[in-house]
N, C-alpha and C positions, 0 to 999 in steps of 0.2 A: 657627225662632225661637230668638235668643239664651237662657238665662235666666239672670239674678244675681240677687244680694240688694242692698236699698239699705242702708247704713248711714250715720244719720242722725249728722251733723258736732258733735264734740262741744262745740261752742258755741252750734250753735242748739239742743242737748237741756238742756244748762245754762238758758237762756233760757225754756226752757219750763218747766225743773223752778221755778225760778225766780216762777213765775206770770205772764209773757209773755204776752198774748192769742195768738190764734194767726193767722199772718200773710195778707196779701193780697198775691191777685198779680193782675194786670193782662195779657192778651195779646189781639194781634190776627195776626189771619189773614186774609190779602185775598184767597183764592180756594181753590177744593180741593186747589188741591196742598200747600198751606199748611196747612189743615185735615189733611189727610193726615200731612204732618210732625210735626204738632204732639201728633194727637193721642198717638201712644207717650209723648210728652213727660208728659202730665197723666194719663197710665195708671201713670209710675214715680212720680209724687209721692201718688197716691192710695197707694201703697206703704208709704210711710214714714206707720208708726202715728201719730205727733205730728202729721201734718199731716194727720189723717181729716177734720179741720172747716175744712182750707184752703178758702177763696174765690175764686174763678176767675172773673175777669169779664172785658168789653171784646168781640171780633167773633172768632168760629167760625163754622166749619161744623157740622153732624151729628155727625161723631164726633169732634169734641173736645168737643162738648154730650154727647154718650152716656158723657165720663168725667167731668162734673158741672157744664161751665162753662156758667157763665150768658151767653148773646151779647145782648148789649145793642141792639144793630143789626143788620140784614140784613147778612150778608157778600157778596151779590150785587151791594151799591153798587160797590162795590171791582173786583170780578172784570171789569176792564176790562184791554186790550193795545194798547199801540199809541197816536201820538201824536194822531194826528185822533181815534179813539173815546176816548181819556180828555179831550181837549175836551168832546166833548159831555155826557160825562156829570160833567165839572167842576162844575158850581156842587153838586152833590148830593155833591162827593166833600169838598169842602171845609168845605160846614156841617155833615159829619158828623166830620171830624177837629175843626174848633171845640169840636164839643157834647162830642165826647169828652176833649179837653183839658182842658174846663171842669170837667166832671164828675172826673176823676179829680183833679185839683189841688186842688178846694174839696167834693166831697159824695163821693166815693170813692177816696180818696189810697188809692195800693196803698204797700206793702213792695217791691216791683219788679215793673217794666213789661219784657214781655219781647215781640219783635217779631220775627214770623215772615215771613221772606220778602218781599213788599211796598215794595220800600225807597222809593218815590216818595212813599208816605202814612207807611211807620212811621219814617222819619227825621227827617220834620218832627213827628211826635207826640214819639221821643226826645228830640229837641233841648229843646222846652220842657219835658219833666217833668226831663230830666238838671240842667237851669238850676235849677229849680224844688226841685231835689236829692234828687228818687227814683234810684235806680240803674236802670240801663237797659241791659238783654240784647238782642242782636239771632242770631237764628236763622237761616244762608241768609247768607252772604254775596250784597252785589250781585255783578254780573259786572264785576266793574271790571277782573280782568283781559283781558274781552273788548271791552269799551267803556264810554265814560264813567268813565275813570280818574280824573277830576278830585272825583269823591264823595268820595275817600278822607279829603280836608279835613272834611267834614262829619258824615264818618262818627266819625272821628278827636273830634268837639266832640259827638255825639250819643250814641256806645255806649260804653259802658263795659268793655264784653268782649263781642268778635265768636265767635260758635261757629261752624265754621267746618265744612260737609260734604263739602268736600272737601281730601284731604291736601296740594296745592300751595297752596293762599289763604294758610296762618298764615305763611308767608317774605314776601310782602308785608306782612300787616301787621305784622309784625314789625320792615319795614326802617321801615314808616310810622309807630312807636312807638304802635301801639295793642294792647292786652290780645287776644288770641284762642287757643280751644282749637278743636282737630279733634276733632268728638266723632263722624266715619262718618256714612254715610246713613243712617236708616232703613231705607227698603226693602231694603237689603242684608243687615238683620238678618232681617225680615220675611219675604222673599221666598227658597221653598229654593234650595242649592245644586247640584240636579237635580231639574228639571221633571218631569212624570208627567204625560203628553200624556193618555195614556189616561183616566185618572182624572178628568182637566179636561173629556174630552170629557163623558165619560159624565154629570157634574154640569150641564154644559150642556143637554145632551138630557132629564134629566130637570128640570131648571128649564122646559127649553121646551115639556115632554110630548112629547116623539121618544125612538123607540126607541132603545136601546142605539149602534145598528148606523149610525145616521141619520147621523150626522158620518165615514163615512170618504171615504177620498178627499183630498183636498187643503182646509186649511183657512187661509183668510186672514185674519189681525184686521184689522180696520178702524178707525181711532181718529182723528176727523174734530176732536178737541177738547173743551173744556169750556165755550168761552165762548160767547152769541149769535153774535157777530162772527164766530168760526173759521165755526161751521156755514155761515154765511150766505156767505162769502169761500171754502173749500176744502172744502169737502161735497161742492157739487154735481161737480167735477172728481172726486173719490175714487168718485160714484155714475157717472159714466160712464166711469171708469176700470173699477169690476167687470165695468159691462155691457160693457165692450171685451174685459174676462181672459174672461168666460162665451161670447164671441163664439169668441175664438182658442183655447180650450181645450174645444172643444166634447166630445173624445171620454173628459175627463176629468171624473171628481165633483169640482165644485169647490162649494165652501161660503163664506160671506161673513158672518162675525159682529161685529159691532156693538154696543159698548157704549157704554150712554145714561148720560153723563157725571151730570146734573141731570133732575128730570120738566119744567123746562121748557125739554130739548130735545127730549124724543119729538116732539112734533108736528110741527114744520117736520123730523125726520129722517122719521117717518112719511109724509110729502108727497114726499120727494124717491123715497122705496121704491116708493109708487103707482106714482110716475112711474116706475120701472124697471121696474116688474111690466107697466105698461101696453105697452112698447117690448118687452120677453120676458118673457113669462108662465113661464118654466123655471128666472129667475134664482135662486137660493138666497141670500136674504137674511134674514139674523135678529137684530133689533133687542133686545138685554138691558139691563134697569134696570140699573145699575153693573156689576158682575162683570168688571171689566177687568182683572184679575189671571188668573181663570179664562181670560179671552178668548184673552190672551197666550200664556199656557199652552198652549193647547189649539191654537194654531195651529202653521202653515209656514212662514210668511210674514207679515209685517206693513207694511205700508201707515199712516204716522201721523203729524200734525200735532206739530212740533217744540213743546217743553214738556217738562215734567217726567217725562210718559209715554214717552219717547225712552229716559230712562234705565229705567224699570219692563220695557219691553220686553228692553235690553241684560241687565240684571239676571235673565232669564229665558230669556237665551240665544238670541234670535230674531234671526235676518235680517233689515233691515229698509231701508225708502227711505221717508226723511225727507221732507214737504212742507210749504210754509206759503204762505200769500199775504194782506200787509196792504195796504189803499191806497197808493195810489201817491205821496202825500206822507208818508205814515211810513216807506216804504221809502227814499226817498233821504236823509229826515234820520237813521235806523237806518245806513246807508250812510257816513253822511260821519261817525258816532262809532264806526265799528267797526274792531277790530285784527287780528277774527282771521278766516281765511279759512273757517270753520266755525262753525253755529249748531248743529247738533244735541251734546245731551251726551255721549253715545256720543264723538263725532269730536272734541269740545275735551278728554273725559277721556285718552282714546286719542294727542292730538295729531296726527291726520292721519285722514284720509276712511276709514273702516275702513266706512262705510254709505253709500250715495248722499244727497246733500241736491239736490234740486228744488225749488227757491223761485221765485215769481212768476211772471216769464213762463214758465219753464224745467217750470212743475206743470201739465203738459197729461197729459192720459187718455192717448195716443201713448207719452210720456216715461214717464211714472210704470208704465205696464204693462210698458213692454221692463226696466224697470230691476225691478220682481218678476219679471218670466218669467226674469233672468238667475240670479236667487239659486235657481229651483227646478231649472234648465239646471245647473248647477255645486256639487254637493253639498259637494266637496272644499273650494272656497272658503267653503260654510256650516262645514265642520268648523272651518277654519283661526280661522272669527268668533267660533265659539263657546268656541274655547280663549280667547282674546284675551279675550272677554268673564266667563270662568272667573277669570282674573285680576284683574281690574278688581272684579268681587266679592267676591272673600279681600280687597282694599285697603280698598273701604269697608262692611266687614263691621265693625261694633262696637255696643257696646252703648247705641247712639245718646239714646234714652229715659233711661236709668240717667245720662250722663254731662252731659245736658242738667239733668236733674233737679239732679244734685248742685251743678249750676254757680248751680241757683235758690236752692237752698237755702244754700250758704255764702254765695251774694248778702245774702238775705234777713240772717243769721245774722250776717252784718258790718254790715248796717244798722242793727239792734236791739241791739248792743253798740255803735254809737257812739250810740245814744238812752239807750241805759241809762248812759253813760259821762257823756254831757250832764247 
């Protein structure tokens, strides 16, 4: 973990000395990976003394609530993928952007709305408070360099300053005339520079009550997703992908750990493990409330549902083969907006296939097994990944939280001197 000091911008300390209330911020976060980002973000503002009685409101998860924000809404409304499931769950997504529009414009107007990731719900939220003239921070560039280029226009009328986590996005917007800083990934500041396999193991085993000794052998992470949807769509392949690796590796200990993104995926992952135990009662399968940092860690190999967890794994140095599988009408409209020959972020940071990607038809138990048995066959080429991936961590190594924060607070700090100016 990075660590700095925040120093608080000498015009929002003026403003405070001044007798300034102390200001409101507004964010939203559409799903855990979001939650994830954000929260380092409102761990550096609790930092700066003058803003101990800052106001944190609008859609979190768990640990941006665990550094004080109040989430006004389920953030599970949101945690949708994909063009047919965000239909269905449309009219729920839309009278929750209304109500929150409402609310912060006339009974909870923030000092700045700042929007994590999400860009299909928080660019229409920007858009009307930006009009409405709160200033408005967007966290997570979209992927506009991999499809749907044509947001840039909207983005351009909606944010006021893109912070941008990855180092190539600010030369776009910069050619597109819009404000952006690179302020690194989180996780890179979070996540060490060498793994301690050992260490992870043994924290597992005692999480799971197994002895020390319980996890040697070959250990696979499993990471089937966060959403309903993934479970239900690319679970069951990944659970007869194991029972295929526990078939063909019969003379080896092989171990299969599973972290539970949400508690309302235990169950339906719980039902598909029956069903593996029921077909061989020998499999080694172990299901963990979150710990997917540990999981990572602690493995050989990993096996995982492209998302944000693609890069936590890279970030951790693992071998991996990427899978995903959405309906069959979001794949070919995903298809016909896309530019790059790569979804995993490992392969778009790296610019070329550095991990296998199996998508759709192509994520069969057959496929996804020869493509892990090759990375455990071929150490050299694990070594070769792992430098690769050594690099790519020194690049979005910074002090993500710290640079996010400051960008709030001189937001904030320039709003309240054009009020006081007024």
């Amino acid at each position: 973990m990075l660590s700095f000091t925040i120093l608080l911008p000498p015009l929002l300390a003026a403003l405070f000395d001044n007798g300034i209330t102390l200001p409101k911020l507004a964010c939203v976060a559409g799903e855990p990976s979001g939650d994830l980002l954000a929260a380092p973000v409102l761990s550096a503002l609790n930092q700066i003394p003058d803003m101990s009685g800052l106001e944190v409101c609008g859609i979190g998860g768990p640990r941006m609530q665990a550094e004080g924000m109040r989430s006004d809404w389920p953030m599970e409304t949101l945690s949708v993928r994909g063009y047919v499931e965000a239909i269905k769950q449309l009219p729920a997504i839309l009278r929750l952007r209304k109500e929150l529009i409402q609310n912060l414009l006339h009974e909870g107007r923030p000092d700045v709305f700042l929007g994590i990731d999400a860009p299909d719900f928080n660019l229409g939220v920007e858009l009307q408070l930006r009009k409405a003239g709160i200033p408005t921070l967007h966290l997570v560039s979209p992927s506009i360099w991999a499809w749907r280029a044509g947001r840039i226009k909207k983005i351009s009328q909606a944010v006021e300053r893109m912070l941008c986590i990855f180092p190539f996005e600010t030369e776009i917007y910069d050619k597109a005339g819009v404000a952006s800083t690179y302020v690194g990934h989180p996780l890179a500041s979070e996540i060490p520079l060498e793994p301690n396999i050992q260490q992870a193991r043994e924290k597992i085993c005692h999480h799971l009550k197994l002895q020390k000794s319980s996890l040697e052998g070959l250990v696979i992470a499993v990471l089937p997703g966060s959403r309903g949807s993934e479970i239900e769509l690319i679970a069951p392949v990944f659970f007869e992908t194991m029972q295929l690796l526990t078939e063909r590796l019969k003379g080896q200990k092989l171990h299969f750990l599973i972290p539970v993104a949400t508690p309302r995926l235990r169950e339906p992952l719980e039902q598909l493990l029956f069903k593996a135990k029921d077909s061989n009662p020998d499999i080694q399968i172990h299901l963990l409330d979150g710990m997917a940092d540990e999981v990572l860690e602690a493995s050989d190999v990993v096996l995982i549902a492209s998302g944000t967890a693609t890069l936590q794994a890279a970030l951790w140095k693992k071998p991996m083969v990427i899978s995903y599988k959405v309906p069959w009408l979001t794949a070919q409209i995903m298809k016909r907006q896309g530019y790059l020959p790569y979804v995993g972020l490992p392969n778009i940071l790296c610019g070329e296939f550095v991990v296998p990607e199996l998508l759709q038809d192509d994520a069969t138990p057959e496929k996804l097994a020869n493509a892990l048995q090759d990375w455990l066959e071929h150490p050299v080429k694990v070594a070769e990944l792992k430098e690769r991936f050594a690099q790519m961590h020194e690049t979005l190594r910074r002090p993500t939280g710290l640079l996010v924060a400051q960008a709030v607070a001189q937001t904030i700090a320039n709003n309240r001197n054009k009020q006081v100016s007024a």
